[in-house]
Structure formats: C-alpha cells, structure tokens
C-alpha positions in Angstrom: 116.4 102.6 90.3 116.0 101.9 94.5 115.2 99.0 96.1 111.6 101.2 97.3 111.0 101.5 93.9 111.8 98.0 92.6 110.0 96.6 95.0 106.8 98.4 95.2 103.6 96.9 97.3 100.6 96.3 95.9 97.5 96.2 97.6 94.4 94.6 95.7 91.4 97.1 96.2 89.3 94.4 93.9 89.2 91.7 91.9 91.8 93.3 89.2 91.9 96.5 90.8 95.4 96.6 92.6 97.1 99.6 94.1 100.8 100.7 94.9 100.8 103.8 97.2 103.3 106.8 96.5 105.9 108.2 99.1 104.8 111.9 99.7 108.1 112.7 100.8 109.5 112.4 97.2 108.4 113.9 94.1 107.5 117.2 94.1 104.3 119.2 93.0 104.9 118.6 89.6 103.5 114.8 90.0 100.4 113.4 89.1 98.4 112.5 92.5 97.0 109.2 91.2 98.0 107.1 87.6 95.6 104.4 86.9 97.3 102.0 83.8 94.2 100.3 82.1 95.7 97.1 80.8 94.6 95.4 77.5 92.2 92.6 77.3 94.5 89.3 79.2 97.3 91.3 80.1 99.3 89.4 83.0 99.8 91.5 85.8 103.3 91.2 86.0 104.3 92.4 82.9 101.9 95.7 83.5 103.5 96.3 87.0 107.2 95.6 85.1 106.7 97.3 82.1 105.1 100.3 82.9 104.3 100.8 86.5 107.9 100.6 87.4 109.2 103.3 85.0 105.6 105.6 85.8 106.8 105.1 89.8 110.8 106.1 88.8 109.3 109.4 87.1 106.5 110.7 89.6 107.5 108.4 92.9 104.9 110.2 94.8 102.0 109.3 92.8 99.5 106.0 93.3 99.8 103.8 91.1 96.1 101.7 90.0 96.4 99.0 87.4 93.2 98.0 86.5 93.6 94.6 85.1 90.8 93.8 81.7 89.5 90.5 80.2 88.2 90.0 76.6 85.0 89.2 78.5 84.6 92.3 79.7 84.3 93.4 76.3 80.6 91.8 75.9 79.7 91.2 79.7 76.6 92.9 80.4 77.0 96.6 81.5 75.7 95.7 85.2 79.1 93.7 85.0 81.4 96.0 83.4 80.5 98.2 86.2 81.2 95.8 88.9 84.8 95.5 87.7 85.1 99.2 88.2 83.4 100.0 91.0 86.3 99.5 93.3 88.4 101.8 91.2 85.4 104.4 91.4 85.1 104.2 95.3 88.9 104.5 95.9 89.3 107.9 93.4 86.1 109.2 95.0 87.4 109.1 98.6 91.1 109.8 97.5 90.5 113.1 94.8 86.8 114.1 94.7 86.5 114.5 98.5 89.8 115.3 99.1 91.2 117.6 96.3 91.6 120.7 98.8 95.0 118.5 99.9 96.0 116.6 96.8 95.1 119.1 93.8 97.8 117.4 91.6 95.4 115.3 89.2 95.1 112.2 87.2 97.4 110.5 84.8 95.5 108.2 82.8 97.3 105.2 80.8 95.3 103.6 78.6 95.9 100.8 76.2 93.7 98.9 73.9 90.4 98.8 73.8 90.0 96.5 76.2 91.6 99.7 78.0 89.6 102.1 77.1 86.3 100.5 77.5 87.6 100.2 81.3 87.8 104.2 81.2 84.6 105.0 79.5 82.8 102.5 82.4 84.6 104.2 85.0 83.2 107.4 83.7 80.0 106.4 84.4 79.8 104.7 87.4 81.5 108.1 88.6 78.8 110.2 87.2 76.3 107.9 88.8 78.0 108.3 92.2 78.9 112.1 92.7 75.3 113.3 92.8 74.6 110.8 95.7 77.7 111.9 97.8 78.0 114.8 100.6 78.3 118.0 100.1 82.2 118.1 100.9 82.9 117.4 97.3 83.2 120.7 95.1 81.3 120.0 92.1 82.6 123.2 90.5 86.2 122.5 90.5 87.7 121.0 88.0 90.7 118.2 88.3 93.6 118.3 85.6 93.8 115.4 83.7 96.1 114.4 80.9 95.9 110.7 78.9 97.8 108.4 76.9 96.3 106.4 74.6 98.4 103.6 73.2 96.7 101.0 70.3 93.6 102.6 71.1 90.9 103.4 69.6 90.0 100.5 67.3 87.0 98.8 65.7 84.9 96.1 66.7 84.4 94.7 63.1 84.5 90.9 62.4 88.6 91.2 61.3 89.4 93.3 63.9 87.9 90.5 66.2 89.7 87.4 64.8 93.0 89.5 64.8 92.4 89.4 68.5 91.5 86.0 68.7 94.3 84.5 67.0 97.6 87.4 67.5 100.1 84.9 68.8 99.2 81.9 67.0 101.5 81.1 64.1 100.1 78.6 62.4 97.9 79.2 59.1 96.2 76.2 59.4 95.3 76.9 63.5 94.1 80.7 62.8 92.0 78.6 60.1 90.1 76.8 62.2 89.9 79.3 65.1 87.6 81.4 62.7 85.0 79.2 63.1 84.7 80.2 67.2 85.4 83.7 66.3 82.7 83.7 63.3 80.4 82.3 66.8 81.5 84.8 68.9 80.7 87.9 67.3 77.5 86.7 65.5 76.3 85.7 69.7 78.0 89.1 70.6 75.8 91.1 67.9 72.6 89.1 68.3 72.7 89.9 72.4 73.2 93.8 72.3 70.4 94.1 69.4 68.2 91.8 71.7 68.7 93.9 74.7 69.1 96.8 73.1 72.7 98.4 74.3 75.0 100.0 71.4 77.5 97.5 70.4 80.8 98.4 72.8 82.9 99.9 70.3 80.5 102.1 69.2 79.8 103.3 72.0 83.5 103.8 72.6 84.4 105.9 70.2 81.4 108.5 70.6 82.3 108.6 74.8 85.9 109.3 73.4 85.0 112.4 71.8 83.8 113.9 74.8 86.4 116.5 76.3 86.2 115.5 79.8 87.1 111.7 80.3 86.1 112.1 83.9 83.3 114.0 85.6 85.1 116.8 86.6 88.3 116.8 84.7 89.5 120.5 83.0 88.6 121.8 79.8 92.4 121.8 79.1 92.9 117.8 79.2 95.9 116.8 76.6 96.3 113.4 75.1 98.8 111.7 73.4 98.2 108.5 71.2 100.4 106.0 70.4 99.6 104.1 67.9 101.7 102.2 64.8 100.8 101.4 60.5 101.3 97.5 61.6 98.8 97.3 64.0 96.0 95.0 63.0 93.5 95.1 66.2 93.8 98.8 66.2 94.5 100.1 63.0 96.2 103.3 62.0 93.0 104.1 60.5 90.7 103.9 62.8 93.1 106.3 65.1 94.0 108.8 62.6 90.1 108.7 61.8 89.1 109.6 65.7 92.0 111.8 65.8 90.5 113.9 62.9 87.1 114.1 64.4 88.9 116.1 67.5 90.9 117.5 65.6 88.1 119.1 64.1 86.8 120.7 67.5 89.3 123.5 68.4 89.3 122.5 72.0 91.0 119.7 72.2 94.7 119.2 72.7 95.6 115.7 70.9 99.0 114.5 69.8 99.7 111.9 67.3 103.0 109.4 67.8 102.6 107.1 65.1 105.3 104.1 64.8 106.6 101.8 62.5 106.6 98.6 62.0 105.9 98.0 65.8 102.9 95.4 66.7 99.8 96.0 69.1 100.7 96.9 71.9 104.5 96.5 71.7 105.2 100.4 70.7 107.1 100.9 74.5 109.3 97.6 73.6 110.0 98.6 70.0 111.3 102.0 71.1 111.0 102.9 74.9 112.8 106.1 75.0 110.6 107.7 72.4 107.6 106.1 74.4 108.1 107.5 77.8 109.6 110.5 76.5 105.6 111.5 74.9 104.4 109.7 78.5 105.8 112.6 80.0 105.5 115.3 77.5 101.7 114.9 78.0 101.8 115.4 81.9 103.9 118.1 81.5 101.5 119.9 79.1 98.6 119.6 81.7 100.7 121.7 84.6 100.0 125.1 85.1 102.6 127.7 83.7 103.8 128.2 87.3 104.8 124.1 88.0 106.6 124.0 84.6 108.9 126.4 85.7 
C-alpha cells in the first residue's frame, strides 16, 4: 500500500461525519464515486478508518470515503436528533451526486454495520427525501443512481436480550453482567415507555420494514445488490433475525440479496475472523451493480 493511501486526510464535515477525498487521477470507471462506512454504535474512529476505510481506499482509490460515526444514544434520541447527526452527510451527497451526477455517474457504495449502522442509513434516507423536493431544478429526479450495500451484523432485534447483549459484550465477569441488568432492565423499560408516549414506532421496528424497501436512497436503481454478512454466534444480531429479513426479500423477485454467513465469528468481528473472504463479497457486490459494459 502508498504512503497516499496510508495516510489519507480526513476532513470532518460534522460532528461524526468525517470525509477522505479520492484522487481522480487513479481508479478507473469501475469505482464507486462516494462509500459512506456507517459504523456501529461506539465504534472508535480509528479502528473504522484502519480496518476498513484503508482496504475500501486500496480497492477504489478514486472514490470518497464518509464514515459516519454512531452512538448507542442515537438509537433512542428523538428523531429531530437522529436527523441532526445526518444532516451533514445529507448536504454533502446532495451537492456531490444529486446535483452533480451528469460528471460523476459512478454511484454509491454503502457499508453498513450493526444496527446502530443501519438506523444511520434509514435516517439519512429521510432527511434526503425531505430535501430533494425543496432543491433547484438542476437535479434530475428521473434518473436513477446505482447503488450496491453490505450489510455486516445487521439487521437485528430490539428485544430486551438483544439489548443487554449490547450492554454488557466485553465484560467478562458473570457476576458484573449480573448487576448491569438492572440499568439495562431501566433502559429499555424508559426506551419503551417514551416512543409509546410520543407515539414513534420503536427504532427497530421501524428498521426492518425501511429495509424492505428496494431503494435505500431516493433515487437509487431498481437493480441495487446487497450482500449480508452475518455469523450463527452473533448474539446482538442473530442469525435469525437475518436469515428471517433475508426471507422476506427473498420473497419479492426483485431483489438481489446475498447471504455470507460465518462461523463461529462474534458481532462485528466477521472482517477479523476471515478478511479475505470479507473483502472478497465487499467487492463482489460492487461489481454486480456495474453495467455489462464496465465489467468487461
């Protein structure tokens, strides 16, 4: 790997929104125009722009690269908040791709891990839908933008185990994970009480119907492949609940879904348990989104 590519700049566009500009004189038309990596809940910066930003940037150099950085409290923030956080995502891909896609047509590679991840994506969706009618006539509302998307530990279920798994994944002790149910039990009893009091569907609900919808994005082609990666050992987002969404699309002829399912490896920790198989489906699903002509 260069020294350009080891040592890429970011740029923070928002609180967690950070950018890392692509060289336009490498690549080739093949890459993605823009890959935004929606981290899970917590997850350090560092290890996003090391783990996966680096090896994204050695594959499709010309590409920008957005990580969008998620806390658990995003997870039960109010939606006024949630959309906030994403707003300066939404502003950059509206003046970068909507306006703009006469002169960078290559689309969107979306990363998405967790749910903390995904309920990042489905927020972004709709600030963007809330934006695009209110914007100038040079963006051309009848043309699509490719998309593809890789969904790693994601989707799960908002239940009360799935919650304490969360809470307590990289504490050891039995007697400790104990006695951190009792803030947990807290938490999700304040969590449920406030969206039945204000009436908002509980987030991952609401998640896993937005996640049926074909387009992810306003805009994005009827042809939009996905690839989830997703493990039997995974306790916040089990197999279950992934094989179950996956079934549900499954069901609708339209969609092009791929299953990677692991062993043994924990949430989150599929690229460390095998990263040649990971990256290898990374960019098996881009390549599926590229017209006949650019896969030649």
């Amino acid at each position: 790997m260069s020294n350009s590519q080891a040592k890429a700049k970011w740029h923070k566009l928002g609180e967690d929104v950070h950018i890392a500009y692509g060289d336009r004189t490498r690549g080739s038309v093949k890459d993605p125009r823009v890959i935004i990596l929606f981290g899970w809940a917590d997850a350090p910066l560092r290890i996003l722009e090391k783990k996966y930003a680096v090896k994204h940037r050695r594959h499709w150099p010309s590409a920008d690269i957005v990580i969008i950085q998620s806390h658990l409290a995003f997870i039960w923030s109010s939606q006024e908040k949630r959309n906030n956080a994403v707003k300066p995502l939404a502003d950059y891909l509206v003046s970068t791709v909507y306006r703009q896609r006469g002169s960078v047509p290559n689309g969107i590679l979306l990363h998405v891990i967790s749910n903390g991840g995904a309920l990042q994506l489905i927020t972004l969706s709709q600030v963007l839908k809330s934006m695009l009618p209110a914007e100038p006539s040079d963006i051309n509302h009848g043309t699509a933008i490719r998309m593809a998307t890789i969904f790693d530990s994601a989707p799960g279920i908002g239940e009360y185990s799935t919650l304490l798994a969360v809470l307590t994944t990289d504490v050891k002790s039995p007697l400790v994970k104990a006695v951190m149910t009792v803030p947990g039990s807290l938490v999700y009893l304040a969590c449920r009480i406030r969206f039945s009091v204000i009436g908002e569907e509980l987030p991952f609900t609401l998640l896993h119907k937005q996640l049926q919808m074909q387009g992810l994005l306003p805009l994005a082609e009827g042809y939009s492949p996905r690839v989830y990666i997703y493990s039997d050992a995974d306790q916040t987002a089990p197999f279950t609940s992934v094989e179950g969404h996956l079934a549900t699309l499954r069901a609708n002829a339209s969609f092009d879904v791929v299953a990677e399912k692991f062993d043994g490896s924990q949430h989150v920790q599929h690229e460390r348990q095998d990263p040649e198989r990971y990256w290898k489906a990374v960019q098996a699903v881009w390549e599926r989104s590229l017209p006949t002509k650019a896969k030649l």
